[in-house]
N, C-alpha and C positions, 0 to 999 in steps of 0.2 A: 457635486460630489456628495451634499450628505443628503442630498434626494436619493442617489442611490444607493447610500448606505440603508436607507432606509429599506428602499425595495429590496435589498438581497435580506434584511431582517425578517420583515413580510414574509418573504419564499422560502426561506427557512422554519420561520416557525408554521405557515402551514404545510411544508413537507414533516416534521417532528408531528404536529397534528393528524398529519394523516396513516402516518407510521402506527402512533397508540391509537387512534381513534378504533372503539370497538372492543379492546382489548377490555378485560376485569380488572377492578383494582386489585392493585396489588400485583399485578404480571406485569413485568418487563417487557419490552418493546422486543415481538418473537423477529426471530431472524428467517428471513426470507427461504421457502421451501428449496432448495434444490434439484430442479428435474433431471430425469433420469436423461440419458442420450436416447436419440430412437435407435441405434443400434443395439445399446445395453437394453432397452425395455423390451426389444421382441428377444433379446435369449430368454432372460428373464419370463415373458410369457409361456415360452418353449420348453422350457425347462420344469414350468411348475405343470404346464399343459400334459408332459409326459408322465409327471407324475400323480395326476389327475386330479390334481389341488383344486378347490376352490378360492378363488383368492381375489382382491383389486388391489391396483396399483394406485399408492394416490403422493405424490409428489419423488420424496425419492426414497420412499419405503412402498413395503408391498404388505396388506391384510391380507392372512391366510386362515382359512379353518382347519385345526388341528385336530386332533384324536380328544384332547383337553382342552379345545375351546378354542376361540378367535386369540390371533397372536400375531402383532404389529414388529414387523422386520427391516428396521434398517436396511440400504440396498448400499449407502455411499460406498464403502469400505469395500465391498464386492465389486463394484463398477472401476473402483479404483484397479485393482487387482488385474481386471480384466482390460482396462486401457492401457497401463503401465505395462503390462505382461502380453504386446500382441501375438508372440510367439505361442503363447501359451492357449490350450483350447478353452473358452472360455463356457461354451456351453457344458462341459463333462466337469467343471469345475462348478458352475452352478446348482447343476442338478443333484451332488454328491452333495451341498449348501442344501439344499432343500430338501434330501432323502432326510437328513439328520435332522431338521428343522421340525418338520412333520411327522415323522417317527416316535420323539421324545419331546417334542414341543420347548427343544434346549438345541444349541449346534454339538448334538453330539460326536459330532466330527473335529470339535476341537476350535480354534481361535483360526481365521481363517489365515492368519499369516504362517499357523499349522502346516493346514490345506494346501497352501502355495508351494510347503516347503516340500511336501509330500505329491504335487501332482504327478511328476514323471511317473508312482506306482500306478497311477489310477491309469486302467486301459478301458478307454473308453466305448470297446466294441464286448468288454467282459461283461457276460450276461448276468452279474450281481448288478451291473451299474448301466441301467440299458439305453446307451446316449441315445440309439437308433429309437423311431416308434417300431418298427420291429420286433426291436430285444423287447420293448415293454410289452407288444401283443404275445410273445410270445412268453414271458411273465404273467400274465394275469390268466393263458390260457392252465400255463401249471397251476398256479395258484386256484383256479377254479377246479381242479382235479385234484387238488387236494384237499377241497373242501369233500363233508361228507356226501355228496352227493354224487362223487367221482366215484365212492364205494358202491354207490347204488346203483351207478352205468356200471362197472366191470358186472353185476350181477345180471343185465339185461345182454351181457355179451356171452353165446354159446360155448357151455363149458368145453366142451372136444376143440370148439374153434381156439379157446384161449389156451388149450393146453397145447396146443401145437404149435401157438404163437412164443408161447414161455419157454417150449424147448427148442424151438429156432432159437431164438435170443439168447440164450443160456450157453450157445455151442463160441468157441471161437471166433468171430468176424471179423479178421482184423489182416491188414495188406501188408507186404514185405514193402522194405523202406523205396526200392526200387520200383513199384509198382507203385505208388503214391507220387513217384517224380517221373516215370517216364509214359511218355502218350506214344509212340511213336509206334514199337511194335508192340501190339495185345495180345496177348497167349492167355484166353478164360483159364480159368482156374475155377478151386471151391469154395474160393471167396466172394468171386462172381456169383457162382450157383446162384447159393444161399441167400443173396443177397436178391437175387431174380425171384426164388422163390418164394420169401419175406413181400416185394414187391407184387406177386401175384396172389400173396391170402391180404395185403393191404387195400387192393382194387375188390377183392370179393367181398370184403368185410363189410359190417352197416356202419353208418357217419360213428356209433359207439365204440364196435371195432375200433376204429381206423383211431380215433381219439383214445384209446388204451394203448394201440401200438407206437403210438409218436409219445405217451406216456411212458414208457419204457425205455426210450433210448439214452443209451448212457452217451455223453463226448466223444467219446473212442470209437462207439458203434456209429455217433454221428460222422464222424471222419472218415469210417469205410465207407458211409451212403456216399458221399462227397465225394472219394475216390471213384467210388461205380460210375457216379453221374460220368465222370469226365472220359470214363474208361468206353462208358456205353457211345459216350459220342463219338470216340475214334472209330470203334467199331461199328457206327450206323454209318458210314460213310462208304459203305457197302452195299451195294443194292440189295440183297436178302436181311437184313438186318436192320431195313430201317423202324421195325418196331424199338429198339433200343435207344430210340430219341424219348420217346415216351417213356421207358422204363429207368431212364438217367435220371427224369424230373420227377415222378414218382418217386424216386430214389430220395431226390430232395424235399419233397413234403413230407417225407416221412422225418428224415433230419429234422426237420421245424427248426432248424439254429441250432441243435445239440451243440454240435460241434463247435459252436460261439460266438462265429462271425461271420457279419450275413456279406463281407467282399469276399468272403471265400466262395458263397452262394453264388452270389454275383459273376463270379468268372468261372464256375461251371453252368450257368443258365447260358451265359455268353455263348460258350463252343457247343452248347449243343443247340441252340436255338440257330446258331451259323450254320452246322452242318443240316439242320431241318429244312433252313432258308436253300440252300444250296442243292438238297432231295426235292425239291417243291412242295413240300409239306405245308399247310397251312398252319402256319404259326402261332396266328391269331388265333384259333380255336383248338389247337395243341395244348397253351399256355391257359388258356381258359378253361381249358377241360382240366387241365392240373389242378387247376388254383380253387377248381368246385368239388376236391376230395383232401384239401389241405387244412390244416387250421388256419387263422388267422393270419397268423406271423406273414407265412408263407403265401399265401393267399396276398396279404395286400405286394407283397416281393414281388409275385410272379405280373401281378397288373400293371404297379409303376413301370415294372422293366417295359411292357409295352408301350409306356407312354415317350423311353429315351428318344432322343431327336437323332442319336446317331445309330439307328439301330444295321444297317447298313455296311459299319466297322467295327461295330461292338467288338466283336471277338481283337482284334483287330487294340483296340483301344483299351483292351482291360488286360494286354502284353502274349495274344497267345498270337505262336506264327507258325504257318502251314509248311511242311517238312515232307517229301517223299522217303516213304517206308518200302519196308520188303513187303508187307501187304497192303502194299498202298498209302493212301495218305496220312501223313501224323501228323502231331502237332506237341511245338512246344512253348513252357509257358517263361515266359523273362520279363519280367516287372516293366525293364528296360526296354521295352518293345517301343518303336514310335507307334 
């Protein structure tokens, strides 16, 4: 009995021994790091990765280089948030943690149980806050067109060219509410035109051009590109008209995201790349041929799509369903689609 009272003395004080061992005098005996989850550490990665942080992760804080210098961030409290809250999107939550982080080198966003209170505002496809790497390529492509050097391409772009560009854009482009929800029957119009013709000074134009006129579009303008796309697809499901598979996507590189959300993208590449599939059109080098006159954004949009495993039902799978029309085949869109 007091043999082993003795041994558990022992094992105690060299566990207490090895606790402070190392430590400086005067430091209390540090409490054990806390690791991050591997699920919490790749958002975290993800989230600073989009916003091009340089940083290391080292226990359950993360070093980041700021605007003002290196700055050591606590993660516990955020991880917490994000376990506790699985409802909750935890990467669009992080990343609006690290816009403000990095930005002011302070959580200018507020005390995160703020953040929490306030996430249902945050839309995580709003191209201020670009969950997607998408929104971000398509952030830093504006961003670089803002810089002065954007002023010094629009000077290497042909002034006649750009003034014909300016007053295209400048006119009305914008679709009746009807025309924005139905696919079924297409009656062109001079929103179509315009919008054809827009698409044919963007294919003429040099890589400068075409990077002024995707600088130019406003939301609104992007939302008619969006409409055409889908519009052009009904109508290429006509044998004379299968150029309008191309001028649908075209349509969409020009958007670059304007319009703000790349599953809106996403379900117009779908039906028109369905009815391409269906014309025998080659796909693969349709999409490629887009994606080599698009910016970035778009450009990596149009590649992933080719790499989906169900390309085969896509259309199918992103809710649109094929509907016989008065001129032929439509199609409508229901979220609800199996």
């Amino acid at each position: 009995m007091k043999q082993s009272s003795r041994i558990s003395i022992i094992l105690l004080g060299f566990f207490l021994y090895s606790l402070c061992s190392g430590l400086p005098q005067g430091q209390g005996v540090a409490k054990p790091s806390t690791q991050l989850s591997p699920e919490f550490r790749s958002i975290v990665e993800a989230a600073l990765s989009l916003r091009k942080a340089e940083f290391t992760i080292i226990g359950s804080s993360v070093k980041v280089k700021t605007k003002q210098g290196e700055l050591n961030v606590p993660l516990q409290d955020l991880q917490t948030i994000c376990t506790s809250h699985p409802e909750e999107n935890c990467l669009a939550v992080a990343i609006a943690f690290f816009s403000g982080v990095l930005n002011d080198n302070q959580n200018i966003i507020g005390p995160l149980g703020s953040l929490l209170k306030h996430k249902d505002e945050l839309d995580p496809f709003d191209p201020r806050l670009p969950l997607l790497r998408y929104h971000q390529l398509r952030e830093d492509e504006v961003e670089e067109w803002r810089q002065s050097s954007g002023q010094r391409r629009i000077q290497l772009i042909e002034f006649r060219q750009r003034k014909n560009i300016d007053a295209l854009l400048a006119k009305k482009i914008k679709y009746s509410a009807n025309d924005e929800s139905s696919f079924i029957n297409i009656n062109p119009n001079e929103v179509d035109a315009s919008i054809e013709l827009l698409v044919r000074m963007y294919r003429a134009a040099s890589a400068d051009g075409q990077a002024y006129i995707r600088s130019q579009i406003s939301s609104d303008q992007g939302w008619a590109l969006l409409t055409f796309s889908k519009r052009a697809a009904v109508q290429a499901t006509q044998p004379e008209k299968n150029d309008l598979v191309s001028d649908g996507l075209t349509a969409l590189a020009i958007d670059n995201l304007a319009q703000g959300d790349v599953r809106d993208s996403l379900v117009a590449i779908s039906i028109l790349y369905h009815v391409a599939r269906s014309r025998n059109i080659d796909t693969t080098q349709l999409l490629n041929r887009t994606a080599a006159i698009s910016g970035s954004a778009m450009a990596a949009v149009f590649f992933d799509f080719l790499k989906r495993d169900d390309l085969d039902r896509v259309h199918l799978n992103m809710g649109w369903r094929e509907v016989a029309g008065p001129k032929g085949i439509g199609y409508i869109w229901d979220v609800n689609t199996p």
